[in-house]
N, C-alpha and C positions, 0 to 999 in steps of 0.2 A: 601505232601512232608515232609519230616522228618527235617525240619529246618537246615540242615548242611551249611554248608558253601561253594560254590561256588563256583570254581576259574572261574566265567565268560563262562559256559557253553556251551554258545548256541553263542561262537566264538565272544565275543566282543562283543555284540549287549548292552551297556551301555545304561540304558534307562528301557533294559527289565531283566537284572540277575545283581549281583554282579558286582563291580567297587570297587577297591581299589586305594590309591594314594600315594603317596611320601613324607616324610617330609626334612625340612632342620635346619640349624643353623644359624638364624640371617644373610641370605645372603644380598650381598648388592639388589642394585636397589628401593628397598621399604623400609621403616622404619616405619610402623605403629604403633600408640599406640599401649597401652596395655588396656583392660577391666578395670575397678575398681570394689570393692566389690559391686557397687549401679548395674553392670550389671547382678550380679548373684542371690539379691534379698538377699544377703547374704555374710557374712565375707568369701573372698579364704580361705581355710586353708588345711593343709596335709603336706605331704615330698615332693610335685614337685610342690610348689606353682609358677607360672611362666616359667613353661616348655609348650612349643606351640608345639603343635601336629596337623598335618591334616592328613585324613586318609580318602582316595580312597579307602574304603574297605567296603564290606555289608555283611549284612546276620550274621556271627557268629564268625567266627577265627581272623579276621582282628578287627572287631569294638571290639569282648572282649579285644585283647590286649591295645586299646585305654581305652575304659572302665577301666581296670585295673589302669590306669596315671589318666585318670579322676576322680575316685574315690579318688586320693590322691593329686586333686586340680590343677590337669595340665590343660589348655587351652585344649581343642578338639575339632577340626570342622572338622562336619562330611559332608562329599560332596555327593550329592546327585543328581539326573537327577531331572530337572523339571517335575510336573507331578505328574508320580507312587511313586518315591521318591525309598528308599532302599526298598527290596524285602519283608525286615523284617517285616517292617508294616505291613502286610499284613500275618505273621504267625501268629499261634497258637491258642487258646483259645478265646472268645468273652465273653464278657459282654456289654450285650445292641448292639449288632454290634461294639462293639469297641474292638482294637486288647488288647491282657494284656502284650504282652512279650516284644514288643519296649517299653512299658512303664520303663520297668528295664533294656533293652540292650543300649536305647540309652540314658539313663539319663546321668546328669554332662555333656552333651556334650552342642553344638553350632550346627544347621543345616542349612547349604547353600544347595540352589540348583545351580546347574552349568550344563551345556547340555556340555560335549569334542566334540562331534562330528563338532563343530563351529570353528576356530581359534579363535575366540575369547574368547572360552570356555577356551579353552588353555593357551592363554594367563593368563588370570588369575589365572589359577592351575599353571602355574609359581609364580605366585607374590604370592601365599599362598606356594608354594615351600621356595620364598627365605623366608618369612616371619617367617618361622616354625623354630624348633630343629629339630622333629622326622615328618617323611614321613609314611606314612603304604598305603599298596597297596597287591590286593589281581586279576587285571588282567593276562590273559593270556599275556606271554612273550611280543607273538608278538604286539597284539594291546598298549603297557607299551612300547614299542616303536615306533610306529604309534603317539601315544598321547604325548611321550614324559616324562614319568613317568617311562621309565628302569633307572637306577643306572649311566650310564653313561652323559643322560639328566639333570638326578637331581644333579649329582655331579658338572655339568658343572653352573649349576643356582646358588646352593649352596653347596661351597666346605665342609661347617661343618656338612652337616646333616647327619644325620641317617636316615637309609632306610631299613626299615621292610618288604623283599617281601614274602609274603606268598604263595605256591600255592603248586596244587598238586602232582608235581612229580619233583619240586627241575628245578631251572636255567638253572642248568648245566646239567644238565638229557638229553636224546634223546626226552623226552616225554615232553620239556617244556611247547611245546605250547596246551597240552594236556586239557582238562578240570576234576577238583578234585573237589568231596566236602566228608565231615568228613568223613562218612561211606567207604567210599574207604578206607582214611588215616587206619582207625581200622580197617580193614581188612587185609591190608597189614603189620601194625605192626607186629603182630601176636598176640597181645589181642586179637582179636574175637575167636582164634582159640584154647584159651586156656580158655576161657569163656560159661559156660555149662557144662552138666553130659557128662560122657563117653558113654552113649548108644543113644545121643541124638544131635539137628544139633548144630552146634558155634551159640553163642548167643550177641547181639551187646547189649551194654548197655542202660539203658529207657532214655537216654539224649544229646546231643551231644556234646559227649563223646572227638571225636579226635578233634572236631573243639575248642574245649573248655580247651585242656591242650594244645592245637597247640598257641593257642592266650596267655593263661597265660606264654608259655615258650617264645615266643614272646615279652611279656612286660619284663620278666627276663632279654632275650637277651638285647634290648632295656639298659635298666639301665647298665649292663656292661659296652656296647659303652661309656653312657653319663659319667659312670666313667673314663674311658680312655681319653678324649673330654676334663675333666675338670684337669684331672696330665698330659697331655701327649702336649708340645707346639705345637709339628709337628705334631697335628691331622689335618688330611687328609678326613675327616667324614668317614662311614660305609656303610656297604654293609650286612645286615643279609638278608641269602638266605635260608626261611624255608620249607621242603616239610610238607606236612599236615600227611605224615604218620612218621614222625620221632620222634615227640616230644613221645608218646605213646614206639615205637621202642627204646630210651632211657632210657623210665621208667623200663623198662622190662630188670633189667640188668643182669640176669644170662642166657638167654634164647643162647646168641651169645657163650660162650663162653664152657655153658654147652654141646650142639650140637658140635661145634668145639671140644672137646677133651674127649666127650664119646660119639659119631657120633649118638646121639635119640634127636630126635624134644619132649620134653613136652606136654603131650595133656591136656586134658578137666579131672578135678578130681571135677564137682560138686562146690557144698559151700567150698568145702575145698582146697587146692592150687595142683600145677603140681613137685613144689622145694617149700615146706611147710619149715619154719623156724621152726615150733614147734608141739608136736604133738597132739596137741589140734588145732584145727580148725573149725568149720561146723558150721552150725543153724540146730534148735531140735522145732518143735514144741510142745505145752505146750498143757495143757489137754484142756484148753477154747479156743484153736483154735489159739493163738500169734506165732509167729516167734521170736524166740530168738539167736541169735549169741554169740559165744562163743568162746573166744580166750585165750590159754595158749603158753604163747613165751618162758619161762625160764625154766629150770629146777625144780626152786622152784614152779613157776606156776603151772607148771604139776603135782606137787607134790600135791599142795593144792586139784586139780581135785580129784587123788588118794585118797587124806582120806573124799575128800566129798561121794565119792561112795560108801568106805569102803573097796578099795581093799588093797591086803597085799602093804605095802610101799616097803618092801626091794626087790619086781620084778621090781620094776620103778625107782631104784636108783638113776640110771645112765642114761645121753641123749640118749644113744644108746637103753638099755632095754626099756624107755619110747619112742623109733622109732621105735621100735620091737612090742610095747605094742597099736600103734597108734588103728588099729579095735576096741581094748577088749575095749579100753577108749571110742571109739566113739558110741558105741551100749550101753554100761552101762549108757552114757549120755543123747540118744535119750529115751532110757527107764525110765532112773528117770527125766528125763523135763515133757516126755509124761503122770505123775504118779500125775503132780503138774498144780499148776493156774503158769501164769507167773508171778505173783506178788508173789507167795512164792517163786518160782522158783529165783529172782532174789533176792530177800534179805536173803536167803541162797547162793548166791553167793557171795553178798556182804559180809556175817559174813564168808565167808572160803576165802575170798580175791580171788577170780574166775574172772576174768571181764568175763563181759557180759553185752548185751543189746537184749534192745525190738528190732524189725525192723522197725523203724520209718518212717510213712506215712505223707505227708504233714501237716497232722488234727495233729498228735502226735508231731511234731514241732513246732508249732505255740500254743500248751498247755503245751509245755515243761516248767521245770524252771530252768532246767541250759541255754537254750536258751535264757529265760530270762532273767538268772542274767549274761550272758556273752553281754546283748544287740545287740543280733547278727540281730534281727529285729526290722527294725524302720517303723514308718508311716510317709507316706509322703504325702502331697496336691496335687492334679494332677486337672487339669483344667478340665477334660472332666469326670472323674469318682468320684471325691472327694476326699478323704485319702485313702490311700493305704496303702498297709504292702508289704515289701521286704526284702533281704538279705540287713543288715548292710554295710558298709565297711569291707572288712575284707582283710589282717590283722586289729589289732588294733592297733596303733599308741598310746600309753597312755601318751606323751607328749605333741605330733602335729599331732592330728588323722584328716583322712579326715573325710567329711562328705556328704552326698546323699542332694543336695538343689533344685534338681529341677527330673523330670520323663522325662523320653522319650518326646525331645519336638518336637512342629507340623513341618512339612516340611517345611524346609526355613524359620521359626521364628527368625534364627538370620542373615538372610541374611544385613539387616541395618548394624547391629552392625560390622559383618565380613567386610562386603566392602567397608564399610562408614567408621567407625571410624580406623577398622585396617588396611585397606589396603589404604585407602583414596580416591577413586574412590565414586564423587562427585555426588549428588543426581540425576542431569539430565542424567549422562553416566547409573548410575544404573537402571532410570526408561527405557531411551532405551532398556538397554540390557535387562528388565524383558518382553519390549512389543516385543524383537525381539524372547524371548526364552531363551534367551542364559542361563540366573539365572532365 
């Protein structure tokens, strides 16, 4: 499987695909503590220190947008089926039998397990309802109201929350109750179809791609709400109703309007774009075999291109001659990269003010030194591998930066902490409900 994300595929069956859940604001019924720094082994810190999040979401769109809050010090409790736990675990890469990618998808979080299939299950996915700010949920329609996690359930438990539905073809769609995971959403955008050469198939990109900007627009959504929640006295909580193919379909802003009033869909132009902003564009390989990319966006950019090759300046004046000129630049380019090592290659770009780059391979990252000096990689302790290396937090916060204090933890490791201290549900009810299943 290609890691995408899910909306609950195989019709609900919780337990075996994707579950996403609901958050609220401070509802009443429960009033649980709160965590202290001694529960994170570490001082909270970030911009949402004290924002509570549960999130009925697995696999990739749902938990990144969690991830995202997490990252910047917000409470996250990920819910999880007794058992398999999310799907996620179970992706990617191994070392020694061990998974690598939950170690980075579910870090900064809290994992409960909870079986819905129970009322009693349920029950407490209310009281982690009221308990919340934000809700994230990533089921199909129907079963989000079966369980009691649609918008109108959650609004009734907790009038303040915020409620992040992700799925793949939108609420309000004929196709709600539909199942989506990313590579549809990219399909549908129409990135895929403008991705690849012109004599060759659409090409999806090496990661997931729609699940991964579906969840980052997700946490964006998210923080609006909570800015409206915290100016607005008659807030009512929220309702964000994401399809998985939108966030990608937004990014893409000339594609709707170009079609609409010059009636041609944009296709596939290769490394270089369909509506290029400038006429420098592509990658050139270099005599020792590198990938180099290479972008001119201004006028004067273009220019600098111009006397690096040596051609006459005054045919490339102007944006237009230099959109006239785009081929003659792109071939005198692939020819003089093709002539060089990529190391002369780019510090000749750098003395003519060219940008350009290597094509950076994970190995080329992790030896980089702007990577470095920007600490966009940290090492972190992980129980079952040792230290680890990951992406940073990122943005960076250079006042009140978050920070990465724990790795993907084990299934249900904070079930104590969630049910005990925050929800208050007393050690006998909690050992029942682990020997009945339920957590």
């Amino acid at each position: 499987m290609d890691g995408n994300d899910g909306t609950d595929d195989v019709g609900g069956a919780y337990g075996m695909n994707g579950f996403s859940g609901t958050g609220g604001a401070g509802g009443a019924g429960h009033a649980p503590g709160r965590g202290g720094a001694g529960d994170r082994g570490d001082a909270r810190q970030g911009q949402l220190t004290g924002l509570k999040v549960v999130e009925f979401a697995h696999v990739v769109a749902g938990p990144l947008a969690g991830s995202m809050l997490a990252d910047q010090g917000a409470d996250v409790v990920h819910v999880e089926p007794p058992g398999a736990g999310d799907a996620a675990r179970a992706m990617g890469p191994r070392r020694d039998g061990i998974p690598l990618w939950f170690k980075v998808a579910g870090r900064n979080k809290r994992s409960v397990t909870l079986d819905l299939h129970h009322e009693e299950g349920r029950e407490i996915a209310r009281s982690l309802i009221a308990w919340a700010d934000v809700v994230i949920v990533t089921l199909r329609a129907g079963r989000l109201r079966a369980w009691g996690l649609d918008w109108e359930s959650v609004h009734a438990v907790n009038p303040k929350a915020v409620l992040l539905q992700i799925s793949g073809f939108g609420a309000t769609s004929s196709r709600a109750d539909a199942p989506g995971f990313g590579k549809m959403g990219e399909a549908r955008s129409g990135v895929v179809h403008l991705t690849g050469f012109p004599d060759g198939p659409p090409v999806h990109t090496g990661f997931s791609h729609g699940d991964a900007v579906t969840g980052l627009m997700g946490a964006y959504a998210i923080l609006a709400a909570l800015h409206r929640r915290s100016t607005d006295p008659d807030f009512d909580g929220e309702w964000i109703d994401l399809a998985l193919f939108e966030p990608l379909f937004r990014l893409v802003e000339w594609q709707v309007i170009a079609y609409d009033q010059l009636g041609t869909a944009p296709g596939r132009a290769g490394n270089q774009l369909a509506v290029a902003p400038a006429a420098v564009i592509n990658t050139y390989r270099s005599k020792d075999g590198d990938w180099l990319t290479v972008t001119s966006a201004t006028l004067r950019s273009v220019t600098n291109v111009v006397r690096l090759l040596g051609l006459p300046e005054e045919e490339f004046a102007t944006t237009e001659q230099q959109h006239r000129g785009r081929e003659q630049l792109d071939e005198g380019l692939r020819a003089w990269v093709a002539e060089r090592t990529a190391e002369a290659c780019l510090a000749e770009f750098e003395r003519a003010e060219v940008v350009a780059s290597r094509v950076f391979t994970a190995a080329d990252i992790a030896a980089d030194p702007v990577y470095a000096e920007r600490e966009d990689i940290v090492t972190v302790d992980d129980p079952d591998l040792g230290p680890v290396r990951m992406q940073a937090v990122i943005p960076h916060f250079r006042r009140a930066p978050g920070a990465v204090w724990r790795t993907g933890p084990a299934l249900g490791a904070d079930n104590d902490l969630v049910y005990g201290q925050w929800l208050g549900i007393d050690d006998e009810r909690r050992t029942e409900l682990e020997e009945r299943g339920v957590i």
